[in-house]
SEGU-710271 format. One record per residue: residue in one letter; x, y, z of N, C-alpha, C in turn; residue number from 1. Coordinates in Angstrom, 2 decimals. Example, Ala and Ser with C-alpha at 12.3 -4.5 7.8 and 13.67 -1.06 7.14 Angstrom:
BEGIN
("A"; (13.19; -5.69; 7.80); (12.30; -4.50; 7.80); (13.20; -3.30; 7.80); 1)
("S"; (12.85; -2.25; 7.08); (13.67; -1.06; 7.14); (12.90; 0.03; 7.87); 2)
This chain:
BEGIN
("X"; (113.36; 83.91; 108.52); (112.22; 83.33; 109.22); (111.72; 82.10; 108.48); 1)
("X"; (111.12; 81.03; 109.48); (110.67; 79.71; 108.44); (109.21; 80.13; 107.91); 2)
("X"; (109.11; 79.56; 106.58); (107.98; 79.88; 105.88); (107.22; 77.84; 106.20); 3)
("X"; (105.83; 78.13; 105.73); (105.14; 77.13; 105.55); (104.68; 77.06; 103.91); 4)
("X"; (104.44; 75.27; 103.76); (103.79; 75.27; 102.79); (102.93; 76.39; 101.93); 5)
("X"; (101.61; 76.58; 102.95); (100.59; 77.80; 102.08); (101.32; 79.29; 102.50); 6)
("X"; (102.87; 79.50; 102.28); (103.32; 80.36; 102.42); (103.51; 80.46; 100.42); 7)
("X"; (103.51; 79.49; 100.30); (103.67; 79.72; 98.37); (101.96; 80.41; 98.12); 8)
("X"; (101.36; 80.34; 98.89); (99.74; 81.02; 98.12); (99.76; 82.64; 98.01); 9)
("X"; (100.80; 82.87; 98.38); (100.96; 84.38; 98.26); (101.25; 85.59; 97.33); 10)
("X"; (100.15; 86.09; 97.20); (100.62; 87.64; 96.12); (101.19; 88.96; 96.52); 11)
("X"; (102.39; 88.98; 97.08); (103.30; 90.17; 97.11); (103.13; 91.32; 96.26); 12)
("X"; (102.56; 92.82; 96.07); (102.23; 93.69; 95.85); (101.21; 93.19; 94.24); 13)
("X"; (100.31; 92.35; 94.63); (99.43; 91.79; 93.43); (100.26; 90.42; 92.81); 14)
("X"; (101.54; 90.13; 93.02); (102.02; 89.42; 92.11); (102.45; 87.93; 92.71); 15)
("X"; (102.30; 86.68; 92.26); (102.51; 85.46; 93.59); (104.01; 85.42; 93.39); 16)
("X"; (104.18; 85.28; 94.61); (105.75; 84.76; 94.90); (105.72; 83.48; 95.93); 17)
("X"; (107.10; 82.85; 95.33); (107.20; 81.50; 96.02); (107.21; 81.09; 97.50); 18)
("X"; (107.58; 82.10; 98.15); (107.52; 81.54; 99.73); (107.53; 83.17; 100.06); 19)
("X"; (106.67; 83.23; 102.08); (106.41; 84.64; 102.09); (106.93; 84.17; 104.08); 20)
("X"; (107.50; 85.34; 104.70); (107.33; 84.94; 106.43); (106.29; 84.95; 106.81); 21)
("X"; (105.52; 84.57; 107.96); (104.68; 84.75; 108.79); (104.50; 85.99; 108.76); 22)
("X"; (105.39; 86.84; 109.62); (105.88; 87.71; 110.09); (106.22; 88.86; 108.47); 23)
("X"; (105.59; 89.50; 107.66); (105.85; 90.37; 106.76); (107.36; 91.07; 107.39); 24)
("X"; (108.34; 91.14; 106.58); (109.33; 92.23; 106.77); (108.78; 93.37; 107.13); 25)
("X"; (108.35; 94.11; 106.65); (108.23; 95.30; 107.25); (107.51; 95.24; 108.72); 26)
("X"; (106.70; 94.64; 108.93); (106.32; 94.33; 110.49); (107.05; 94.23; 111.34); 27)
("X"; (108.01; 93.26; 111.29); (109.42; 93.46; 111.80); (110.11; 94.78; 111.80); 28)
("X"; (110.14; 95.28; 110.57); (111.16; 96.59; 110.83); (110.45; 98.06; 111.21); 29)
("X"; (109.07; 97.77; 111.72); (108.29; 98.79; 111.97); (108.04; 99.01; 113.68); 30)
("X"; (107.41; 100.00; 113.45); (107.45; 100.50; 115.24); (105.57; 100.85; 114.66); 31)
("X"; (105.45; 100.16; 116.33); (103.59; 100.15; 116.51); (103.67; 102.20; 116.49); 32)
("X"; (102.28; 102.22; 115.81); (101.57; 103.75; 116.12); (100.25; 103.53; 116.68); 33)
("X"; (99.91; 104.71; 117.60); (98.65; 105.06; 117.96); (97.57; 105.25; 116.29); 34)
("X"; (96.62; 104.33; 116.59); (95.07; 104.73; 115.58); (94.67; 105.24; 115.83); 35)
("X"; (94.14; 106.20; 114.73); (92.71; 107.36; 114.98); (91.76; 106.52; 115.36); 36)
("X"; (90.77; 107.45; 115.95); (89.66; 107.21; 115.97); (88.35; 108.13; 115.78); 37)
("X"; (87.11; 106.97; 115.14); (86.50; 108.01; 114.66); (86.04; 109.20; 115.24); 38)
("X"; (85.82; 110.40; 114.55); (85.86; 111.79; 115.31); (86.68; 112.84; 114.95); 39)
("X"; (87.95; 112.12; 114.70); (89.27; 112.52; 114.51); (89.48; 113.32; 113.25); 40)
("X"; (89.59; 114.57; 113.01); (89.52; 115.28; 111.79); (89.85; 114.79; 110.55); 41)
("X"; (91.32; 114.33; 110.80); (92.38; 113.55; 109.61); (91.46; 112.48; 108.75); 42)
("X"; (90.66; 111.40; 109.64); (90.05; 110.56; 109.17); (88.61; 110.71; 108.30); 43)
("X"; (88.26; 112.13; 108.50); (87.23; 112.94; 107.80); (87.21; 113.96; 106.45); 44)
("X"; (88.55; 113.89; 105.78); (88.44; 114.90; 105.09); (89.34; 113.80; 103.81); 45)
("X"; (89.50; 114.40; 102.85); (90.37; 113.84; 101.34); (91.71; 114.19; 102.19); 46)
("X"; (93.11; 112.45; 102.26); (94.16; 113.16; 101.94); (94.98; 113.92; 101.04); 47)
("X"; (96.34; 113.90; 101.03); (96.94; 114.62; 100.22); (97.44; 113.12; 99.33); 48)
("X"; (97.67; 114.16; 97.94); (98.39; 112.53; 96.72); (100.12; 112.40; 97.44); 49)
("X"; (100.77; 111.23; 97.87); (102.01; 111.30; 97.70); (102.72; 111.97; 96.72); 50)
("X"; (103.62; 112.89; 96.91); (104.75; 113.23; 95.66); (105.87; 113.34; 95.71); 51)
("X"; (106.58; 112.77; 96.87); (107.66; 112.46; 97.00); (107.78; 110.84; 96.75); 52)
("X"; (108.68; 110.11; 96.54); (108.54; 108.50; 96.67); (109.92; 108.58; 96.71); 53)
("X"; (110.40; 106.76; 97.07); (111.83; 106.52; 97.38); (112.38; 107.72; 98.42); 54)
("X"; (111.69; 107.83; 99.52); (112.42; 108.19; 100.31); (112.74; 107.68; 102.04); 55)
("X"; (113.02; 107.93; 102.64); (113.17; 106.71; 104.38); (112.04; 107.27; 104.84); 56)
("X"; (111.66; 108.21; 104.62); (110.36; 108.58; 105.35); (108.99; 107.76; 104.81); 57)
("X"; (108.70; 107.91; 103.54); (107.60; 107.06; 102.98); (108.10; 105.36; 103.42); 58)
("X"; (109.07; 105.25; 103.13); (109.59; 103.81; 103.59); (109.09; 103.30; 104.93); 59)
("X"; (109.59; 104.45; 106.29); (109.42; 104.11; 107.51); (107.82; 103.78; 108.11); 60)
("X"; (107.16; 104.79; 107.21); (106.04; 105.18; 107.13); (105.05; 103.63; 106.89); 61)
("X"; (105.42; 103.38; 105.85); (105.20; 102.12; 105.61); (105.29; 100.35; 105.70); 62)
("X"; (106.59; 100.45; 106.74); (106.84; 99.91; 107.88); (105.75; 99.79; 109.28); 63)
("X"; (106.16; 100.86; 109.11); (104.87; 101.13; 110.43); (103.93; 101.20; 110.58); 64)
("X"; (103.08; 101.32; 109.56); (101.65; 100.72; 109.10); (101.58; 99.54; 109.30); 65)
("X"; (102.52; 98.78; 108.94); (102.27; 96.64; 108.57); (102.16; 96.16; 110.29); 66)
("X"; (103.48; 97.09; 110.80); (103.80; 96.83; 112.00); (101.83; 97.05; 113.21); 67)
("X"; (101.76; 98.69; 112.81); (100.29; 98.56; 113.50); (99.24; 98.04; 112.90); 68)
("X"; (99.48; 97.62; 111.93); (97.83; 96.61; 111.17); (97.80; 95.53; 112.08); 69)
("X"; (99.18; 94.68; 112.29); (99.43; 93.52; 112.58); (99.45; 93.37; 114.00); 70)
("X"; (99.20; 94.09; 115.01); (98.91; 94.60; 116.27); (97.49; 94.63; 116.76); 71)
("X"; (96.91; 95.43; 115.49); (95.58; 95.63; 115.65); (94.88; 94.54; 115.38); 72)
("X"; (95.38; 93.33; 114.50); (94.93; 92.46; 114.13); (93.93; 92.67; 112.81); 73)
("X"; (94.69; 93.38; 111.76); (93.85; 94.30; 110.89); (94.07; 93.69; 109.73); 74)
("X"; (93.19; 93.75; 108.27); (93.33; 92.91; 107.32); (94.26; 94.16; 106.80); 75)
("X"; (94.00; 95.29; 106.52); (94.64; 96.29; 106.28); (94.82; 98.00; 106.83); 76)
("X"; (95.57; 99.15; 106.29); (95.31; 100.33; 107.49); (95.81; 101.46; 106.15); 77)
("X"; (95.00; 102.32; 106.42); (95.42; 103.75; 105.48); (96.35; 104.32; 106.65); 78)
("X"; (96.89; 105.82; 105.65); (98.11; 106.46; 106.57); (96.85; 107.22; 107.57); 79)
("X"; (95.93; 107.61; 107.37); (95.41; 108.43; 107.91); (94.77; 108.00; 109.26); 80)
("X"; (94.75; 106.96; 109.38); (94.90; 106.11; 110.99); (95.69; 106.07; 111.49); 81)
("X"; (96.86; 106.40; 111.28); (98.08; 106.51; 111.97); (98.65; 108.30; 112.04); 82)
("X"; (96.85; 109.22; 111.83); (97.42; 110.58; 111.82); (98.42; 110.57; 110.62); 83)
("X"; (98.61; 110.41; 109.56); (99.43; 111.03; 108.26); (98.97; 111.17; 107.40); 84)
("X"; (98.77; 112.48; 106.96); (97.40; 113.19; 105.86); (97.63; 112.92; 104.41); 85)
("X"; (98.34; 111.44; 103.48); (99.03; 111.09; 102.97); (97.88; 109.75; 102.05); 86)
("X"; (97.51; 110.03; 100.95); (97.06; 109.15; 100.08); (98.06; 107.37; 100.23); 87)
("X"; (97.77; 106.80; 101.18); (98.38; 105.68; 101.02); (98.36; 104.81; 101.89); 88)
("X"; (97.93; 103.32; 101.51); (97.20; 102.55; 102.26); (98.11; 100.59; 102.29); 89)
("X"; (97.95; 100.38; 103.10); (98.67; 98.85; 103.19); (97.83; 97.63; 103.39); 90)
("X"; (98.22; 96.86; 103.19); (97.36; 95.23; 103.49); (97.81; 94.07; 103.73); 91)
("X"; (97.59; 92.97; 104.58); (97.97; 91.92; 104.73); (97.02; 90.75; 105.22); 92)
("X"; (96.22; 90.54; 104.18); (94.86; 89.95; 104.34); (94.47; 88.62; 103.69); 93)
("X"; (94.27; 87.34; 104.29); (93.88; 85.82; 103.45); (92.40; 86.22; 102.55); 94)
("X"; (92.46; 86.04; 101.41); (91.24; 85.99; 100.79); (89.99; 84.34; 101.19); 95)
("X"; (88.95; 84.61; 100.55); (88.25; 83.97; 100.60); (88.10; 82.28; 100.15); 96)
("X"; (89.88; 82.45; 99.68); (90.38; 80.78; 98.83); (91.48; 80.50; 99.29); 97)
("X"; (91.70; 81.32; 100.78); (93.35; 81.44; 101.23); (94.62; 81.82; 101.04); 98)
("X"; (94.33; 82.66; 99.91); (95.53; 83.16; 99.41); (95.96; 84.63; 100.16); 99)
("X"; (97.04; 84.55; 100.52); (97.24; 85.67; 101.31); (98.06; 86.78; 100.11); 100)
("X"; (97.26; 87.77; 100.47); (98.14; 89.21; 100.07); (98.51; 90.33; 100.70); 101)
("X"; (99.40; 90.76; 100.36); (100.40; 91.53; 101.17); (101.02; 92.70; 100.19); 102)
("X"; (100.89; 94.15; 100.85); (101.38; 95.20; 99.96); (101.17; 96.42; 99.99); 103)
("X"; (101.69; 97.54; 99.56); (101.15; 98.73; 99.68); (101.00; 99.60; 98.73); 104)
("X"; (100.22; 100.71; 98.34); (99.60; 101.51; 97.22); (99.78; 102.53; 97.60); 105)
("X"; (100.47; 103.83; 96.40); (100.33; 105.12; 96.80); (99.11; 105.70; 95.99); 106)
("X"; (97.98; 106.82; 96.29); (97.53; 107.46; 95.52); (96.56; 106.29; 94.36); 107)
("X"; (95.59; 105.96; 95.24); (94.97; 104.63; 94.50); (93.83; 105.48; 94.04); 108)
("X"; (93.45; 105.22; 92.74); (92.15; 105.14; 91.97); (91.47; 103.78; 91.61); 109)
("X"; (90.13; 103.60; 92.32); (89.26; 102.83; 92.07); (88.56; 102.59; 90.92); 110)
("X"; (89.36; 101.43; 90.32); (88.61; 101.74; 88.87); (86.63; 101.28; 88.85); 111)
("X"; (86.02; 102.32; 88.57); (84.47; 101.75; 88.98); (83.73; 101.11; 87.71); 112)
("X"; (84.57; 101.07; 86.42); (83.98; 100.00; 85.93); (83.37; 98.88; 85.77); 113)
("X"; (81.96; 98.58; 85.63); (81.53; 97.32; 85.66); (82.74; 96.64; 85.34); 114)
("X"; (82.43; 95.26; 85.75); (82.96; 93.74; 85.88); (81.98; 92.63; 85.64); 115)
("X"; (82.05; 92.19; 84.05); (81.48; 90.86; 83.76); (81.26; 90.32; 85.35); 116)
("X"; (80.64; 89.82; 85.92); (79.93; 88.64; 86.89); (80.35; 89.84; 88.08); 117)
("X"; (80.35; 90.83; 88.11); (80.69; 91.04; 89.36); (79.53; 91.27; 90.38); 118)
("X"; (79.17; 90.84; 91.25); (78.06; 90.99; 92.63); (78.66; 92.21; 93.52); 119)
("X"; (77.27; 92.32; 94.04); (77.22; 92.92; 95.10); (76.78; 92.11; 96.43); 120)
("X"; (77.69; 92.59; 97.33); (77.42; 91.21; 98.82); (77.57; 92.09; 99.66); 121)
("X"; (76.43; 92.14; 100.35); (76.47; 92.40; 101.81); (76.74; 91.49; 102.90); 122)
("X"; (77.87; 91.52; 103.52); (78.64; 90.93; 104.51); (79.47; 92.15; 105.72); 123)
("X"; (79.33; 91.64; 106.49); (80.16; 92.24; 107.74); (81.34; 92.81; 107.65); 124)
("X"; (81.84; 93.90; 107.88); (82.55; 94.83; 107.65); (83.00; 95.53; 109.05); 125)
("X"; (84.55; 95.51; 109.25); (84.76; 96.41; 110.61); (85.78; 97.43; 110.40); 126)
("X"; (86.06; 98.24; 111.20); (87.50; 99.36; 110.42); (88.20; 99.27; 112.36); 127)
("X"; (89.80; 99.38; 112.17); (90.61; 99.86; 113.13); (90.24; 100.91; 113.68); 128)
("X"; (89.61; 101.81; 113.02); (89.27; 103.12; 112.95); (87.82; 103.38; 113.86); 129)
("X"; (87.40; 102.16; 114.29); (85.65; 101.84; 115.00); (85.85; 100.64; 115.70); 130)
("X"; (87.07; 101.08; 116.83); (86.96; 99.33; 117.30); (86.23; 98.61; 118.16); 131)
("X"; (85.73; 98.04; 117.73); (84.61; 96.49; 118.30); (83.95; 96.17; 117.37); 132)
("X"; (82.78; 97.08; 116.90); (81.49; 96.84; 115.98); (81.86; 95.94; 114.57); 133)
("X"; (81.25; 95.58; 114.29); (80.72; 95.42; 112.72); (79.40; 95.40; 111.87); 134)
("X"; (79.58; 95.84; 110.95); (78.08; 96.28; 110.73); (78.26; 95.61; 109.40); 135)
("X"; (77.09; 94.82; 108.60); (76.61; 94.85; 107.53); (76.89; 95.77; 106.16); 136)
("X"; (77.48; 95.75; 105.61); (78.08; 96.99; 104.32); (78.04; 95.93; 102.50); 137)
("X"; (77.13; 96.75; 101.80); (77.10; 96.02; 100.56); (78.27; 97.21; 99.68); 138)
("X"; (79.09; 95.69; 99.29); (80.27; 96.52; 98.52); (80.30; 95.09; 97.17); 139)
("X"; (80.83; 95.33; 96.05); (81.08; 94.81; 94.71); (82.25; 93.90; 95.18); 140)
("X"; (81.78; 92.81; 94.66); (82.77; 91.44; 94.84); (84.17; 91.52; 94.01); 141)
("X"; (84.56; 92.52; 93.31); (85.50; 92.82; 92.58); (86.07; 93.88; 92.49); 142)
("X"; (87.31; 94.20; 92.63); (87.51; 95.60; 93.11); (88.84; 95.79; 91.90); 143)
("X"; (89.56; 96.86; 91.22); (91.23; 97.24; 90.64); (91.06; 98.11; 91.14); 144)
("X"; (92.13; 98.88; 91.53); (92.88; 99.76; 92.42); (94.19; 100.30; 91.75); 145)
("X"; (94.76; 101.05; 91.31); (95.92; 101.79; 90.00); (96.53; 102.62; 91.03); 146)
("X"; (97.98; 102.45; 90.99); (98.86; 103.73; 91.93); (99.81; 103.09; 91.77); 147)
("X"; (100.34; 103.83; 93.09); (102.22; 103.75; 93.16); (102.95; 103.39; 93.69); 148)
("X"; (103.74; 102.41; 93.61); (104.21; 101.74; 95.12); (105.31; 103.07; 95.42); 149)
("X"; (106.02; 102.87; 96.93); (106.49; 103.63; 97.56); (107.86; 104.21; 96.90); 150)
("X"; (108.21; 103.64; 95.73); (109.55; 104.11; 94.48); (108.85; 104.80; 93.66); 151)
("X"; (107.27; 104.75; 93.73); (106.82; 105.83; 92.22); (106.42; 105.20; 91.21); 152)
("X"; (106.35; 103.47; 91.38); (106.54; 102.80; 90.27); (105.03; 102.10; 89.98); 153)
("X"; (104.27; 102.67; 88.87); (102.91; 101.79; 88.49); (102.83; 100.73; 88.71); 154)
("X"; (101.44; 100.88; 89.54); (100.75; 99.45; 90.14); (99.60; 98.94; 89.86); 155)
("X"; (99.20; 97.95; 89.59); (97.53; 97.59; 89.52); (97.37; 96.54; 90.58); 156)
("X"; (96.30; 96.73; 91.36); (95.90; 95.44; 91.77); (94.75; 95.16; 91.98); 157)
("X"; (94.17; 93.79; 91.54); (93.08; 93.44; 91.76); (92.52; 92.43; 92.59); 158)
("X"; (91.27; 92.50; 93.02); (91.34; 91.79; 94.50); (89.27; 91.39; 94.15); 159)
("X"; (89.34; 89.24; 94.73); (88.10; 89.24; 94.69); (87.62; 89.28; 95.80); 160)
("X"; (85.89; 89.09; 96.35); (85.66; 88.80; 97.80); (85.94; 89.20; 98.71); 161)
("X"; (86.87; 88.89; 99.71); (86.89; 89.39; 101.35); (88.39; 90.95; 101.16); 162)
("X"; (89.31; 90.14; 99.69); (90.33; 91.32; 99.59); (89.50; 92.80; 98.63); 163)
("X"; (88.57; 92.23; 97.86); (88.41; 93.15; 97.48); (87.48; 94.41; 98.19); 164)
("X"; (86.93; 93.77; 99.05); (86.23; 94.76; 100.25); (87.25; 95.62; 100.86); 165)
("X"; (88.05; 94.72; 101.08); (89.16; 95.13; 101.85); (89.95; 96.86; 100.88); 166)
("X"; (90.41; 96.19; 99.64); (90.61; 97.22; 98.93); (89.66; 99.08; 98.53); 167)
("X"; (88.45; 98.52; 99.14); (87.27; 99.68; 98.76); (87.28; 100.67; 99.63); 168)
("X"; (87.46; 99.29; 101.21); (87.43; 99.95; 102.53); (88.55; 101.30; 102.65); 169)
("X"; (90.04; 100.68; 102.50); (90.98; 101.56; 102.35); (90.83; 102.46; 101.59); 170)
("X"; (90.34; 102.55; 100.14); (90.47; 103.53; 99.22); (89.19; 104.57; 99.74); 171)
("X"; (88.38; 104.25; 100.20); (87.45; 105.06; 100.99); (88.13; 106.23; 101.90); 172)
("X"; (88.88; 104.89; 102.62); (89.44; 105.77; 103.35); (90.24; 107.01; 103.96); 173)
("X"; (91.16; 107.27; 102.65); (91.67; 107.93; 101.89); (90.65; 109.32; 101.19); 174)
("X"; (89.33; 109.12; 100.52); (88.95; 110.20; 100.82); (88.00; 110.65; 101.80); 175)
("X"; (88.43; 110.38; 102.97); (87.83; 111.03; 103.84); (86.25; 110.40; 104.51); 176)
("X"; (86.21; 108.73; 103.82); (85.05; 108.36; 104.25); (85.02; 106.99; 105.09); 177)
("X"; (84.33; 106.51; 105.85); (84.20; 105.25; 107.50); (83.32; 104.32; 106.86); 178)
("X"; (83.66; 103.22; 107.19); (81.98; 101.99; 106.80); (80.89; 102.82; 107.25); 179)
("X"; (81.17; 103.54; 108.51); (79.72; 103.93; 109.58); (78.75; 104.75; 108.25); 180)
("X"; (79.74; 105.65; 107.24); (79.45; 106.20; 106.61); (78.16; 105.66; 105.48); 181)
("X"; (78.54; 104.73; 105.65); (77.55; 103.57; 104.40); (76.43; 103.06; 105.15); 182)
("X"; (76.36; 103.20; 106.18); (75.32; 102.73; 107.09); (74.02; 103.72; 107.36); 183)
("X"; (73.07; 103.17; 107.45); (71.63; 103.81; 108.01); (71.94; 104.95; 109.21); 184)
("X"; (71.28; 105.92; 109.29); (71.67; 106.93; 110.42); (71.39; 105.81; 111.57); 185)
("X"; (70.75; 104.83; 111.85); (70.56; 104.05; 113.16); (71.11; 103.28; 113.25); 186)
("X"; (71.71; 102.35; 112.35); (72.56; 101.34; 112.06); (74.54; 102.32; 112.85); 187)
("X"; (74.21; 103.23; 112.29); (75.86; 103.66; 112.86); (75.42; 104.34; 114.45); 188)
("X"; (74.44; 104.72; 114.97); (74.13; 105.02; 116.25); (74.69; 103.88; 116.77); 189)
("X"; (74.03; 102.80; 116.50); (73.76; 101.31; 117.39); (75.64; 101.37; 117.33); 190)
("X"; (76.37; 101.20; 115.87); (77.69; 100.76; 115.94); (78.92; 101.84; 116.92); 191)
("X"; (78.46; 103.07; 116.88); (79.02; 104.24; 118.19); (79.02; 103.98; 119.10); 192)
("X"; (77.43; 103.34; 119.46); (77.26; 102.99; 121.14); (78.24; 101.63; 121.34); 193)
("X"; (77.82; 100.32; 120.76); (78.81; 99.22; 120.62); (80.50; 99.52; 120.83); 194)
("X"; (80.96; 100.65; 119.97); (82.08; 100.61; 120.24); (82.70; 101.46; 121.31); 195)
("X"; (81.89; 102.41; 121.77); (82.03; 103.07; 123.31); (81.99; 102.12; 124.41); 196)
("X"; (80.85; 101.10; 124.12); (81.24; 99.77; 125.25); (82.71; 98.99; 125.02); 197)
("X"; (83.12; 99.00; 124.00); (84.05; 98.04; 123.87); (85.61; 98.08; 123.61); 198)
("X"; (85.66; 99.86; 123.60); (86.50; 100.25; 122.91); (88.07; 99.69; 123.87); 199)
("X"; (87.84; 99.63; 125.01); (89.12; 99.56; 126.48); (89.28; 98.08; 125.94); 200)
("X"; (88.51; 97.61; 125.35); (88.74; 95.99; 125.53); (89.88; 95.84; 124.54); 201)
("X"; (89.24; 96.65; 123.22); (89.81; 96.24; 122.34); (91.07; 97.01; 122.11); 202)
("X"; (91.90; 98.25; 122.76); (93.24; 98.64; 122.53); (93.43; 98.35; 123.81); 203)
("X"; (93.34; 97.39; 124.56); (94.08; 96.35; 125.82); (94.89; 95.57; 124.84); 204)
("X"; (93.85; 94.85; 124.24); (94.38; 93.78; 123.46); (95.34; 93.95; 122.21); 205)
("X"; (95.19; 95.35; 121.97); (96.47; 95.73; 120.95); (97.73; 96.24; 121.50); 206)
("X"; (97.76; 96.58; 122.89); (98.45; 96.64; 123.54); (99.57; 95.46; 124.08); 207)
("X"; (98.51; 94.25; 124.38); (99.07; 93.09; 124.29); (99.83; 92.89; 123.61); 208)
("X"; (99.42; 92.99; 121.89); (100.38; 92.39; 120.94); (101.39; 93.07; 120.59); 209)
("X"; (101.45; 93.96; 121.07); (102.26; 94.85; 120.62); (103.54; 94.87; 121.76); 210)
("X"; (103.01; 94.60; 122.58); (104.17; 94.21; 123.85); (104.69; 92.58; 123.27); 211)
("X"; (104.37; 92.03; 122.87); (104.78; 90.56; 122.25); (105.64; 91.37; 121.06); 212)
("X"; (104.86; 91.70; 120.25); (105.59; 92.11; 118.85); (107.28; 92.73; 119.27); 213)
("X"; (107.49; 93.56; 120.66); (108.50; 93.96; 121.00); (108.86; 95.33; 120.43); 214)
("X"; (107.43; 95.98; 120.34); (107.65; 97.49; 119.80); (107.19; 98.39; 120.83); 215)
């Protein structure tokens, strides 16, 4: 596939590499899945830690995540939106300086150590998992994240701004917790009702892409 210039701004599982596709490989080699939605048991409880790795199943698995993030039009997606009760989460998201990252984590621990300069920012926040709304969510401008990529093999990654939200969101997600969750009991009423209006609109339109994508 042809790459572009700010295809060099890219960090491949935390690390920059010289040129990246549009189109992530695995997106390509993935088949769209149905998303949970909230309600949905799976998305409510702690998954399980991966303990198998290097195998076609975690592989496919992970394929098919990139494939439905990129459908949904998603910065990133845990397994447990795709129904798989499985500690492990993917991303493919431009940060706040354009640098795009791309990658996946098994069994992530949030390291919650302070961070010299790190803020707290409340900014707009949405999940696959609640589609339409966005609500307001104060999360730490700096996020590390420690696990396994899909061979078993130690990972760190760290993420500022729009990725590192991104990173909190997922690892949340994983045990069993929603943005709605961080929200005022009225603040997530208002975002329920919002996305009951909107919800047909918005898996039309993933439907769309996904008929383009050719899955």
């Amino acid at each position: 596939m042809a790459t572009t210039p700010q295809d060099r701004r890219v960090r491949g599982q935390g690390e920059p590499v010289d040129s990246y596709p549009a189109l992530a490989p695995e997106t390509v080699r993935g088949a769209v899945r149905r998303i949970t939605v909230v309600g949905e048991p799976v998305l409510h409880r702690r998954c399980r830690p991966v303990t198998e790795f290097g195998t076609p199943e975690l592989a496919r698995l992970v394929d098919d995540m990139f494939a439905t993030n990129h459908t949904a039009d998603g910065a990133g997606l845990a397994a447990n939106q795709v129904d798989v009760d499985l500690q492990l989460f993917i991303w493919d998201i431009t940060d706040d300086w354009g640098v795009r990252h791309v990658g996946h984590l098994a069994n992530p621990v949030l390291d919650e150590a302070p961070a010299p300069h790190r803020r707290l920012l409340e900014e707009a926040e949405g999940c696959l998992s609640v589609p339409g709304p966005h609500r307001t969510v104060a999360r730490p401008d700096h996020a590390v994240v420690h696990g396994y990529d899909l061979h078993g093999r130690p990972l760190t990654v760290e993420g500022h701004g729009y990725f590192a939200r991104c990173l909190q969101h997922e690892t949340d997600h994983l045990h069993g917790r929603l943005y709605l969750d961080r929200l005022s009991a009225r603040d997530r009423k208002s975002a329920l009702r919002e996305m009951a209006d909107r919800q047909d609109e918005v898996f039309a339109r993933r439907a769309a892409n996904a008929s383009r994508l050719g899955t």
